[in-house]
Backbone and ligand atoms as CSV (ligand in chain L), in Angstrom:
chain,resi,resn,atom,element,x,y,z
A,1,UNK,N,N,18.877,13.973,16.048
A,1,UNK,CA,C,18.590,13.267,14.786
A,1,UNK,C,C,17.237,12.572,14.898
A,2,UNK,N,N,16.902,11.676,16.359
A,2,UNK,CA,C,15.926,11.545,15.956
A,2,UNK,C,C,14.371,11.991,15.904
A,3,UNK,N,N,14.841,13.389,16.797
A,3,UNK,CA,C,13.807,14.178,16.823
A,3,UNK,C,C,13.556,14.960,15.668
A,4,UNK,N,N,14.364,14.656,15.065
A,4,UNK,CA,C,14.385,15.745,13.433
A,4,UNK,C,C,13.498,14.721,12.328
A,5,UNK,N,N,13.793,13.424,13.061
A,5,UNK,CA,C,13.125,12.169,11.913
A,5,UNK,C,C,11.171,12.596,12.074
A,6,UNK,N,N,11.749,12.528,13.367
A,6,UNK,CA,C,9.730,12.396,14.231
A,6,UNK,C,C,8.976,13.816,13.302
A,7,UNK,N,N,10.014,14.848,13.444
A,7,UNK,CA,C,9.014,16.050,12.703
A,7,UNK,C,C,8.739,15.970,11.604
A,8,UNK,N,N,9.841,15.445,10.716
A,8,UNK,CA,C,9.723,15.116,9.087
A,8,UNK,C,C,8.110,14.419,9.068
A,9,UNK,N,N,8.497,12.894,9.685
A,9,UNK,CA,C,7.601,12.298,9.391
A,9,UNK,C,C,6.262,12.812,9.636
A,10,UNK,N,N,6.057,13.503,10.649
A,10,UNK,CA,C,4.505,14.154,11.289
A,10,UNK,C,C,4.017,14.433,9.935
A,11,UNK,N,N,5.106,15.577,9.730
A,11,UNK,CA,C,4.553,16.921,8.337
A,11,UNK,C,C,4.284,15.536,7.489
A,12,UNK,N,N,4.855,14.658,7.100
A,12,UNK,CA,C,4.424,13.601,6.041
A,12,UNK,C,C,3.191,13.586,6.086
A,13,UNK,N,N,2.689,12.873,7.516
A,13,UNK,CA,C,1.846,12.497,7.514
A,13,UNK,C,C,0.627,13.469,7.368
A,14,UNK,N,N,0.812,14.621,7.775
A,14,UNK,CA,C,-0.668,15.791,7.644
A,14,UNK,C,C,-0.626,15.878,5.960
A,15,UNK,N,N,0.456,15.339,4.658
A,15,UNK,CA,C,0.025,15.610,3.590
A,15,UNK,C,C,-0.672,14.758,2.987
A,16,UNK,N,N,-1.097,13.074,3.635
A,16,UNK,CA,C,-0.724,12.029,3.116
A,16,UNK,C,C,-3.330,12.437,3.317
A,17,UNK,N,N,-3.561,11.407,1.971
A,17,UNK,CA,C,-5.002,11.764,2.449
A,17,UNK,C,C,-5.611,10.575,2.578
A,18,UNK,N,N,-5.162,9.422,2.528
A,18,UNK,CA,C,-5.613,8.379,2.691
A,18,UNK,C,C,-4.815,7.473,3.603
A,19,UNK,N,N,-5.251,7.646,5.270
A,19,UNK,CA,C,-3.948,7.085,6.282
A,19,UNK,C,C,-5.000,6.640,7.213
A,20,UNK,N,N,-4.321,5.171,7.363
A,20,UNK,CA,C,-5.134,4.768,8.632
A,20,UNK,C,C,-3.559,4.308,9.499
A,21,UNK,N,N,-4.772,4.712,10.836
A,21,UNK,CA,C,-3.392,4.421,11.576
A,21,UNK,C,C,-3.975,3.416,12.863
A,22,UNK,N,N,-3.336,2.412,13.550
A,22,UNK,CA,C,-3.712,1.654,14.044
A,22,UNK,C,C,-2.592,1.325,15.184
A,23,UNK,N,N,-3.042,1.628,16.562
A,23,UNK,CA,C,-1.970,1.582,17.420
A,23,UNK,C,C,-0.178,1.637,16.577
A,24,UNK,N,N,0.645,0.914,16.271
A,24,UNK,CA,C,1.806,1.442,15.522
A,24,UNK,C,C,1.974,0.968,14.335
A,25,UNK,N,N,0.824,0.584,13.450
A,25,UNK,CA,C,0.402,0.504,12.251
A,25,UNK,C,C,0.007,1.744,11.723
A,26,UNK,N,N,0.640,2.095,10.354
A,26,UNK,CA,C,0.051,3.180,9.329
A,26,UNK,C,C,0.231,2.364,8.322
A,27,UNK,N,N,-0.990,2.681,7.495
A,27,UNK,CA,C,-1.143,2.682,5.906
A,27,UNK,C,C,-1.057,3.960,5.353
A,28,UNK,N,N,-0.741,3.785,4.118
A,28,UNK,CA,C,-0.326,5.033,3.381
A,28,UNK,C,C,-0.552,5.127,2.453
A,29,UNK,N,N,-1.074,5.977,0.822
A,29,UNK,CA,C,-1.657,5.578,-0.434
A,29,UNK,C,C,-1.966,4.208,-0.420
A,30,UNK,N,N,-2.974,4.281,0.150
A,30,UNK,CA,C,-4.105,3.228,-0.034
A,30,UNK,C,C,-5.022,3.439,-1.686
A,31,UNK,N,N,-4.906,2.500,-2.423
A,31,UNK,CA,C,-5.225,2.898,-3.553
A,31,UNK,C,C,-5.927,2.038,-4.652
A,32,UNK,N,N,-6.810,1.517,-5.615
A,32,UNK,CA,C,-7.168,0.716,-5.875
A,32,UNK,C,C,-7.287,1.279,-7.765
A,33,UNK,N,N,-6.554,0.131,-8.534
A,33,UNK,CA,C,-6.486,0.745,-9.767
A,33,UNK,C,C,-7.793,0.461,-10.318
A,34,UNK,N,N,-8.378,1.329,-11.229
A,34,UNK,CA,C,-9.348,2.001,-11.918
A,34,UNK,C,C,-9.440,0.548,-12.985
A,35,UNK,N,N,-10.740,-0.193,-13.297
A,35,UNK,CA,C,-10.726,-1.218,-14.038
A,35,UNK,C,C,-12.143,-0.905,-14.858
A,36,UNK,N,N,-11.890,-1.536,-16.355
A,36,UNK,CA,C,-12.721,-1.447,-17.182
A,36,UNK,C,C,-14.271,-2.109,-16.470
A,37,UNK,N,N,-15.400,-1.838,-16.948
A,37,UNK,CA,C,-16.364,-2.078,-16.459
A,37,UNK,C,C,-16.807,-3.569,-16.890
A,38,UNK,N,N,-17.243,-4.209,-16.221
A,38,UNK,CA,C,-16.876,-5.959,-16.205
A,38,UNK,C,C,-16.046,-6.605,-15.822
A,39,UNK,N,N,-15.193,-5.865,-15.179
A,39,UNK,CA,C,-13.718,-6.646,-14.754
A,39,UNK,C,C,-14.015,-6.951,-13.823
A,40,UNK,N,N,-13.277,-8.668,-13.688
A,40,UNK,CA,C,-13.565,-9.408,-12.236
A,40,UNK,C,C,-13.027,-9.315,-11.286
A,41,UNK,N,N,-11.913,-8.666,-11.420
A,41,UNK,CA,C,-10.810,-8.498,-10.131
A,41,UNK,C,C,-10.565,-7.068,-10.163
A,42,UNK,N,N,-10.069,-6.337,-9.383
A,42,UNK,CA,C,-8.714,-4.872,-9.659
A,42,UNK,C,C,-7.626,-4.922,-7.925
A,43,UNK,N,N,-6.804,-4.563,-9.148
A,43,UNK,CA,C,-5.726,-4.708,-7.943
A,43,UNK,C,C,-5.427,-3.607,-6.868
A,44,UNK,N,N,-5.486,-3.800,-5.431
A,44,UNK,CA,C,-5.818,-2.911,-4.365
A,44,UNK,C,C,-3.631,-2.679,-4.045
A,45,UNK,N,N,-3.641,-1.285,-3.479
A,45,UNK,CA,C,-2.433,-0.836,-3.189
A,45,UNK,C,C,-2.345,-0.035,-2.234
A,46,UNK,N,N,-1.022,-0.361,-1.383
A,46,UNK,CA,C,-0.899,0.593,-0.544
A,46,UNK,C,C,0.763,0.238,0.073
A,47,UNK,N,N,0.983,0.878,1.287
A,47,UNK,CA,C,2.093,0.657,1.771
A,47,UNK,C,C,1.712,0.858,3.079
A,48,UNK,N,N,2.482,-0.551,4.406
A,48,UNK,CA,C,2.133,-1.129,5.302
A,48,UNK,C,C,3.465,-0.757,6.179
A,49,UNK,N,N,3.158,0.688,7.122
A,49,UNK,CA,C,4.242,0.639,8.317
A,49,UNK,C,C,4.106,0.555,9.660
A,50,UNK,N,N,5.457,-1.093,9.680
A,50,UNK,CA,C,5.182,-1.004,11.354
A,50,UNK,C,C,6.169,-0.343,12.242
A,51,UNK,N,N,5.471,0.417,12.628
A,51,UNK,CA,C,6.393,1.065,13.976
A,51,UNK,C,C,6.455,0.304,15.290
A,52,UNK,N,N,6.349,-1.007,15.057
A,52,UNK,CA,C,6.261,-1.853,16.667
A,52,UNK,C,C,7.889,-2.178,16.530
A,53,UNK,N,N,8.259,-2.898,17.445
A,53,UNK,CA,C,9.606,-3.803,17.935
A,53,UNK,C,C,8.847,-5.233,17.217
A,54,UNK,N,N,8.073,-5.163,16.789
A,54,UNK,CA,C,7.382,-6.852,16.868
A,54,UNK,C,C,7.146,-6.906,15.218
A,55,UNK,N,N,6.980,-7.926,14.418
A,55,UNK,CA,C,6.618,-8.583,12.978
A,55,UNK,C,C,5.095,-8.385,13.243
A,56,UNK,N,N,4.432,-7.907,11.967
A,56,UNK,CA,C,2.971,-7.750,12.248
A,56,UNK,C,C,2.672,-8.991,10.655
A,57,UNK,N,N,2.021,-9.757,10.728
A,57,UNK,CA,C,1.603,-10.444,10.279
A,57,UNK,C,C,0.028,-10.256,9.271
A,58,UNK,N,N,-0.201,-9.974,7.733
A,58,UNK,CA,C,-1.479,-9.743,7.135
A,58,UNK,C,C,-1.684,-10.671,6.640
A,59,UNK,N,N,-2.776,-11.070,7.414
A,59,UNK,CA,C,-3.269,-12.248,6.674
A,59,UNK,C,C,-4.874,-12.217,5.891
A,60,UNK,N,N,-5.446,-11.287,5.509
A,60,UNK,CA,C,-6.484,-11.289,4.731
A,60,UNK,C,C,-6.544,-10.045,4.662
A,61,UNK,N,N,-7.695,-9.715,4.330
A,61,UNK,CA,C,-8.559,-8.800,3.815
A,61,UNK,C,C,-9.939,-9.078,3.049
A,62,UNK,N,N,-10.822,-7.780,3.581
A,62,UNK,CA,C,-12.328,-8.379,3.238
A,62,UNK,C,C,-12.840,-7.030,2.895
A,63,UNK,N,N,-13.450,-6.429,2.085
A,63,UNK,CA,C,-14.317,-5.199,1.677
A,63,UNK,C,C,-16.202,-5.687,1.452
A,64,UNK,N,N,-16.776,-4.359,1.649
A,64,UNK,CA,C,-18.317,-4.945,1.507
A,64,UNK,C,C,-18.482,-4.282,-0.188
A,65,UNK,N,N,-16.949,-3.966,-0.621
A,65,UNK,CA,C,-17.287,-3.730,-1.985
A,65,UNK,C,C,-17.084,-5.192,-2.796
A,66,UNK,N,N,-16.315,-5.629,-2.380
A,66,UNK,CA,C,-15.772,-7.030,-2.978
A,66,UNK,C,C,-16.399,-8.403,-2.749
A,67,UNK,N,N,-16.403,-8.930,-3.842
A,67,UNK,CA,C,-16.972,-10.641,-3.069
A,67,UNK,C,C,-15.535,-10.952,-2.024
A,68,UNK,N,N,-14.418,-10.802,-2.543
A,68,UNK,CA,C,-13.667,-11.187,-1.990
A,68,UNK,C,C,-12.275,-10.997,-2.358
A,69,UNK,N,N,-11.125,-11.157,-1.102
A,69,UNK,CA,C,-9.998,-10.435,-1.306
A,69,UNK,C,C,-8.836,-11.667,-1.190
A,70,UNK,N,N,-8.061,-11.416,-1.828
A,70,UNK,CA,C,-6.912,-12.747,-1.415
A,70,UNK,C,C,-5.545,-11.735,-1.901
A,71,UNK,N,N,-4.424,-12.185,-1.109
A,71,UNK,CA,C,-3.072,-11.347,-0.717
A,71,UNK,C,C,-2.219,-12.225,-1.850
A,72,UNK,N,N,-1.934,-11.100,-2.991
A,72,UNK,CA,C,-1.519,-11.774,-3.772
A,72,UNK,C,C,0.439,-11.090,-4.073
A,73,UNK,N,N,1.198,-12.000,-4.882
A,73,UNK,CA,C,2.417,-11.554,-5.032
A,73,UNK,C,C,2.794,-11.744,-6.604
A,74,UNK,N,N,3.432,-10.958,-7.484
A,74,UNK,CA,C,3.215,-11.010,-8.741
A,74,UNK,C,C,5.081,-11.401,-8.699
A,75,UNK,N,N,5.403,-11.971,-9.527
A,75,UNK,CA,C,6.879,-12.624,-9.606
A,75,UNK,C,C,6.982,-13.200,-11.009
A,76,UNK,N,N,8.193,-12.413,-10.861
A,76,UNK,CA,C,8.254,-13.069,-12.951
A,76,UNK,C,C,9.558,-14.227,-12.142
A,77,UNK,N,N,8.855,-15.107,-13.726
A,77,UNK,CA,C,9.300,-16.456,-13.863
A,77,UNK,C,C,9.992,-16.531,-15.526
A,78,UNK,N,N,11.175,-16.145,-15.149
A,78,UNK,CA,C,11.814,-16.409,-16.525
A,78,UNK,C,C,11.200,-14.950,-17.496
A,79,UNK,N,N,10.177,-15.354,-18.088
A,79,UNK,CA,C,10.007,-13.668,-19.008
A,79,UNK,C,C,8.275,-13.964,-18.474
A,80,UNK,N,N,7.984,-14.634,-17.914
A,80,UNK,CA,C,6.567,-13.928,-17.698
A,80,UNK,C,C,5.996,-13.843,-16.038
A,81,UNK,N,N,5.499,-13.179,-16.095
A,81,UNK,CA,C,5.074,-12.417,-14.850
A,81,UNK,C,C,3.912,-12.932,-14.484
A,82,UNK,N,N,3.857,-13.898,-13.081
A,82,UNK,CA,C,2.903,-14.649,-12.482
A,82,UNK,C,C,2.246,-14.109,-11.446
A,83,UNK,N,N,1.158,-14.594,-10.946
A,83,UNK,CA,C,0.550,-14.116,-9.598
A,83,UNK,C,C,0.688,-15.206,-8.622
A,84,UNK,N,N,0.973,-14.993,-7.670
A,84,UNK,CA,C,0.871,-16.167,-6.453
A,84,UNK,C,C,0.380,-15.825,-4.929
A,85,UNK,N,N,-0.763,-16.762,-4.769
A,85,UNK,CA,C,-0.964,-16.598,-3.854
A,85,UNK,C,C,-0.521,-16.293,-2.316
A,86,UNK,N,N,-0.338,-15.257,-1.599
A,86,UNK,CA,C,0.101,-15.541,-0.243
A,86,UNK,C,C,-0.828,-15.749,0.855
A,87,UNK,N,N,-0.301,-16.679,1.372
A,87,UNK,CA,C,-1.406,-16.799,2.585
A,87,UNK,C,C,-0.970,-15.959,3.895
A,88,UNK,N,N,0.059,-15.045,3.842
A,88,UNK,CA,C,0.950,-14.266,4.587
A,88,UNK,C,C,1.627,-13.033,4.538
A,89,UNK,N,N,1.385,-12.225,4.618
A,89,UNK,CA,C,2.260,-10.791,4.392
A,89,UNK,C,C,3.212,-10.592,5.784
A,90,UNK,N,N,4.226,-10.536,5.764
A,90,UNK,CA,C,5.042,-10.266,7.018
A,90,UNK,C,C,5.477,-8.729,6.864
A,91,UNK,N,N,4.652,-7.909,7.652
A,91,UNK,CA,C,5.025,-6.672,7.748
A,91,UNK,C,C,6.564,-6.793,9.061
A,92,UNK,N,N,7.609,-6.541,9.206
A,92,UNK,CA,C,8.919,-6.154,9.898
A,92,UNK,C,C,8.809,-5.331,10.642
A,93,UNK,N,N,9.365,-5.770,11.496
A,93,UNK,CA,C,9.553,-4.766,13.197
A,93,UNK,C,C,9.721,-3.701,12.354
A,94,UNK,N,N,9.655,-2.443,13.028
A,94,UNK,CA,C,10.264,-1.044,12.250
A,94,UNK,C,C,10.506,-0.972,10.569
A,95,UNK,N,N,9.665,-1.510,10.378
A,95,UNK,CA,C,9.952,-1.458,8.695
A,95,UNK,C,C,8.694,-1.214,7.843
A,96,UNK,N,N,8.599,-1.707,7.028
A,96,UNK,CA,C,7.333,-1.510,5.743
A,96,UNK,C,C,7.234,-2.473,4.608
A,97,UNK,N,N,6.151,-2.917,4.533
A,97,UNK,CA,C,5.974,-3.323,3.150
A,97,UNK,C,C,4.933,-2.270,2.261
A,98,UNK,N,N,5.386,-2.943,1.075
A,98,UNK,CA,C,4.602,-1.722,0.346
A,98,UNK,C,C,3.817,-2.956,-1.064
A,99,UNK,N,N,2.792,-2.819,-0.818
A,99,UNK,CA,C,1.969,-3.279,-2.469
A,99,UNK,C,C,2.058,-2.317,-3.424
A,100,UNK,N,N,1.864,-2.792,-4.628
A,100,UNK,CA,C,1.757,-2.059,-5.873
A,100,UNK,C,C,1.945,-2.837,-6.834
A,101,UNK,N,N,2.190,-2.142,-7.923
A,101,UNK,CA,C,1.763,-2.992,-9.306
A,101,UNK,C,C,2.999,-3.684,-9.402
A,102,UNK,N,N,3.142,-4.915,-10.138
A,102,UNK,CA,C,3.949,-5.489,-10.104
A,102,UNK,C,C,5.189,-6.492,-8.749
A,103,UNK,N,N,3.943,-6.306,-7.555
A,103,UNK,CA,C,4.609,-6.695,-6.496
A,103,UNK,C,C,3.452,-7.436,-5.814
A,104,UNK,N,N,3.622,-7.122,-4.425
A,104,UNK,CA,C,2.257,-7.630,-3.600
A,104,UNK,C,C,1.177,-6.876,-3.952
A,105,UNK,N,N,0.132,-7.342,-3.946
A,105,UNK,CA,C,-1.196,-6.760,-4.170
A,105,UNK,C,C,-2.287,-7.597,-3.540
A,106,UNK,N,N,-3.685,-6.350,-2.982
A,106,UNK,CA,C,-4.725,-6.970,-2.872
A,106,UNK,C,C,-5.569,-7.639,-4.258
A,107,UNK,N,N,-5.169,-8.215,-4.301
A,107,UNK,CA,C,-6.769,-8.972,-5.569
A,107,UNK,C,C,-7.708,-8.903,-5.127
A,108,UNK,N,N,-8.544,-7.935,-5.766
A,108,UNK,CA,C,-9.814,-8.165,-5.141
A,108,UNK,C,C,-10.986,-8.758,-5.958
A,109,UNK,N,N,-11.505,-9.314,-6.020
A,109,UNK,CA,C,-12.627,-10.530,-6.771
A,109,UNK,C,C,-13.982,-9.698,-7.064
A,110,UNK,N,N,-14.627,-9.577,-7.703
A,110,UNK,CA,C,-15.738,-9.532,-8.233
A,110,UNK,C,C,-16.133,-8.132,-7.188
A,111,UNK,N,N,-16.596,-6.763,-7.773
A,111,UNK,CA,C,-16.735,-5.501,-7.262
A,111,UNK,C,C,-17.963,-5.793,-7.305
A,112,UNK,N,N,-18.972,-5.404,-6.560
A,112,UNK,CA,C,-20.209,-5.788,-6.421
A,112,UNK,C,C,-20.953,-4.775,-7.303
A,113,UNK,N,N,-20.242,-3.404,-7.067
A,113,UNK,CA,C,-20.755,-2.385,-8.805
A,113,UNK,C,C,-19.932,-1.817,-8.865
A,114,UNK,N,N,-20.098,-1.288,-9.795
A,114,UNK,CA,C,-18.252,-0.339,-10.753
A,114,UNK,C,C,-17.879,0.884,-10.209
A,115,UNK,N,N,-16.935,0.192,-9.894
A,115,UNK,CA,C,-15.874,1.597,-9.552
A,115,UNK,C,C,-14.962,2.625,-10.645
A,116,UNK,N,N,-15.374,4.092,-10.114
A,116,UNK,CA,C,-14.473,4.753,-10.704
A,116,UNK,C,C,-13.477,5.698,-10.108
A,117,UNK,N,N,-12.794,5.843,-10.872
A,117,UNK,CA,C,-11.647,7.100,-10.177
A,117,UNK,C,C,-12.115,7.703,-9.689
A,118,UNK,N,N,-11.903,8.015,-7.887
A,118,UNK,CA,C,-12.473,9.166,-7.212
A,118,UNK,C,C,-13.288,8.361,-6.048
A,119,UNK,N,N,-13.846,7.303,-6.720
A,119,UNK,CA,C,-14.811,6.117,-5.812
A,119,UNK,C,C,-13.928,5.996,-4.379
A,120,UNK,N,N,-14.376,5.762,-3.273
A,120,UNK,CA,C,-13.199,5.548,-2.112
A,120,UNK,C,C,-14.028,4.476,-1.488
A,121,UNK,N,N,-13.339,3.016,-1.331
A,121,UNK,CA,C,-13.321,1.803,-0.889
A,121,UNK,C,C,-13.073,1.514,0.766
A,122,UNK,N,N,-14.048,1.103,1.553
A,122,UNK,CA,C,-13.640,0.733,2.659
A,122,UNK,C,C,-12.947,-0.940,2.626
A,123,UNK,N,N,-11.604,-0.761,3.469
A,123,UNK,CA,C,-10.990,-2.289,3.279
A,123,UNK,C,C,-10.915,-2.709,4.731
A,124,UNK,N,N,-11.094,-3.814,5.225
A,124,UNK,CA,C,-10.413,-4.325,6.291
A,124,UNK,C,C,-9.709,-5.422,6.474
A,125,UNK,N,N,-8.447,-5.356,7.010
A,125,UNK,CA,C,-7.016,-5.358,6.777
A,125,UNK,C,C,-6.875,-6.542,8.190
A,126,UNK,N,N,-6.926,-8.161,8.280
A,126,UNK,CA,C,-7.093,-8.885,8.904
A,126,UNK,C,C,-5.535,-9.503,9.383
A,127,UNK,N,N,-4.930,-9.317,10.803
A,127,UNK,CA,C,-3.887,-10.016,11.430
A,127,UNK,C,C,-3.799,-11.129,11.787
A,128,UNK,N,N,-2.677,-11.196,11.510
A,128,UNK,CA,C,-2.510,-12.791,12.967
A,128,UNK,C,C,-2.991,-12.491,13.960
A,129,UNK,N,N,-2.559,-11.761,15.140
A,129,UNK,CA,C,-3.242,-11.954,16.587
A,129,UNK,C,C,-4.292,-11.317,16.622
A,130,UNK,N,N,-4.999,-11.484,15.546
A,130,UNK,CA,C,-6.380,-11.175,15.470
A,130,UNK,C,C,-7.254,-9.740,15.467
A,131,UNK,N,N,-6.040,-8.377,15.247
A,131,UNK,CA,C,-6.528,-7.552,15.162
A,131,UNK,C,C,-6.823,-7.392,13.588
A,132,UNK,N,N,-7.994,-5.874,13.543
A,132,UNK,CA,C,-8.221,-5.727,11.745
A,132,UNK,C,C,-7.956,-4.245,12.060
A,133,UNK,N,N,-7.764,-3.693,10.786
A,133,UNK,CA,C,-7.499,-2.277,10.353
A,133,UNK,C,C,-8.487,-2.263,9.380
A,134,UNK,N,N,-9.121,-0.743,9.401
A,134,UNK,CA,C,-9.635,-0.622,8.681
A,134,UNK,C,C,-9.208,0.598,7.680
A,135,UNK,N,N,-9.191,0.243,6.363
A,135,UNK,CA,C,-8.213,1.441,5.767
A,135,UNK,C,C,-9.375,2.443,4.626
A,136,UNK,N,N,-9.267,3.213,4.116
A,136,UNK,CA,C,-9.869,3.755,2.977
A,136,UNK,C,C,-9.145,3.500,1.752
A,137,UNK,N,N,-9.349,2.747,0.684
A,137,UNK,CA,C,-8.827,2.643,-0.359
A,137,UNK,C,C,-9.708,3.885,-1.279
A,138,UNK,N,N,-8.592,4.127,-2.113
A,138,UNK,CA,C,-8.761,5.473,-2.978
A,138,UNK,C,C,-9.230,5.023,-4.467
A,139,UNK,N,N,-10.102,4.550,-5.443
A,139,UNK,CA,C,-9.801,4.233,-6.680
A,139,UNK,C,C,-9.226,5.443,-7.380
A,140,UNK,N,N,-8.356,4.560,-8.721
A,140,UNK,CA,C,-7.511,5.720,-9.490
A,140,UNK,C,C,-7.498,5.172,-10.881
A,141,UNK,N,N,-7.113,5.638,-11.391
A,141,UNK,CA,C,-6.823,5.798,-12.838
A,141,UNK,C,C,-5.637,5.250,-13.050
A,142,UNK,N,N,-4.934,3.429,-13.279
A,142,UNK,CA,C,-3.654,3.428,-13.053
A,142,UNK,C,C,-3.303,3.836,-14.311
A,143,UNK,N,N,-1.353,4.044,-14.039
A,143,UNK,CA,C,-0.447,4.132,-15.010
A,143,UNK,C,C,0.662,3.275,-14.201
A,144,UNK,N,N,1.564,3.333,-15.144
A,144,UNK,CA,C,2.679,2.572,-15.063
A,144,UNK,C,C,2.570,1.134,-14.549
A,145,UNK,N,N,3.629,0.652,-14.192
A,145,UNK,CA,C,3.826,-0.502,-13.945
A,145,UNK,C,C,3.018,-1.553,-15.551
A,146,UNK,N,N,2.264,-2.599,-14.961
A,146,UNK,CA,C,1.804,-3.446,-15.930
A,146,UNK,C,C,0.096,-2.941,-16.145
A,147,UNK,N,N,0.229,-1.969,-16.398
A,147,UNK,CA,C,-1.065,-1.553,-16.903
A,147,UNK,C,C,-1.987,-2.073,-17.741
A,148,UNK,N,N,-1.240,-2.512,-18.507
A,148,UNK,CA,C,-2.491,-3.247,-19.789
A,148,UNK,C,C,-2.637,-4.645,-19.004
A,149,UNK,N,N,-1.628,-5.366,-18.021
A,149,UNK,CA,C,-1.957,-6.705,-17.551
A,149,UNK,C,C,-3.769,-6.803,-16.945
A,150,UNK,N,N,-3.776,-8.154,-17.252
A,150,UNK,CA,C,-5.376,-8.296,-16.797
A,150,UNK,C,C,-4.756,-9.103,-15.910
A,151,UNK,N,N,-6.292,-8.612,-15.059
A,151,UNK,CA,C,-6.215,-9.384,-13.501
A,151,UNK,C,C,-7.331,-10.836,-13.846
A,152,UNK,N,N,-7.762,-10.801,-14.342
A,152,UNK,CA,C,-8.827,-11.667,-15.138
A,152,UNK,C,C,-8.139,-13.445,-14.904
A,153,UNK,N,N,-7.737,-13.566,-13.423
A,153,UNK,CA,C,-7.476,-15.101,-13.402
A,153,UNK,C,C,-8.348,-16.136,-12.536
L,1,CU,CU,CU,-3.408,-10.897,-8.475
């Protein structure tokens, strides 16, 4: 069984086109939604797996596309849907977190010039014990989730 898991996942991974992998860190659709031109923020996505025994801890992120990045968590409050800051992402022994719309997300602050679908973003992905990853973010064209929401805070 669990040699049947290890092959699955391999083949995953040779389909996947945007993967960084980092001693037993992988990222996976690394992705950054597609924002009107003037927009001050766009929200960065991906999904965060640790294959350690150990809690991996994200605590920033920094791009030389961005003024700047802050780890954000979107949470509805009654009927409206807030952003809140984290100063913490706790990636789980053997587990995953995953950003995306309507959940955790990179915010990223002021694009230094406009991105479009197809554009590919270098990110680096800052730990507690002080290691960084460096990932390729993909820009895209979003759909779903809160699409029309502005990041504009
Ligand atoms: Cu946000």
């Amino acid at each position: 069984m669990q040699k049947m898991t290890k092959v699955i996942s391999l083949f995953a991974l040779s389909l996947m086109s945007s993967l960084a992998l980092a001693g037993d860190l992988m990222v996976e659709n690394a992705w950054i939604r597609e924002a009107p031109p003037g927009a001050m923020a766009m929200g960065g996505y991906m999904t965060l797996h640790n294959h350690d025994d150990a809690d991996r801890m994200l605590v920033g992120a920094s791009s030389p596309a961005f003024e700047s990045i802050m780890l954000h968590r979107t949470v509805i409050d009654g009927t409206m849907a807030k952003m809140v800051h984290q100063h913490m992402v706790t990636i789980p022994a053997n587990g995953s977190v995953t950003f995306e719309p309507n959940g955790y997300h990179l915010m990223m602050m002021k694009p230094k010039q406009a991105l479009r679908a197809g554009d590919e973003v270098s990110v680096t992905l800052a730990f507690k014990d002080g290691e960084s990853v460096e990932v390729t973010h993909q820009v895209r064209a979003g759909s779903g989730g809160m699409g029309g929401m502005s990041h504009n805070h």
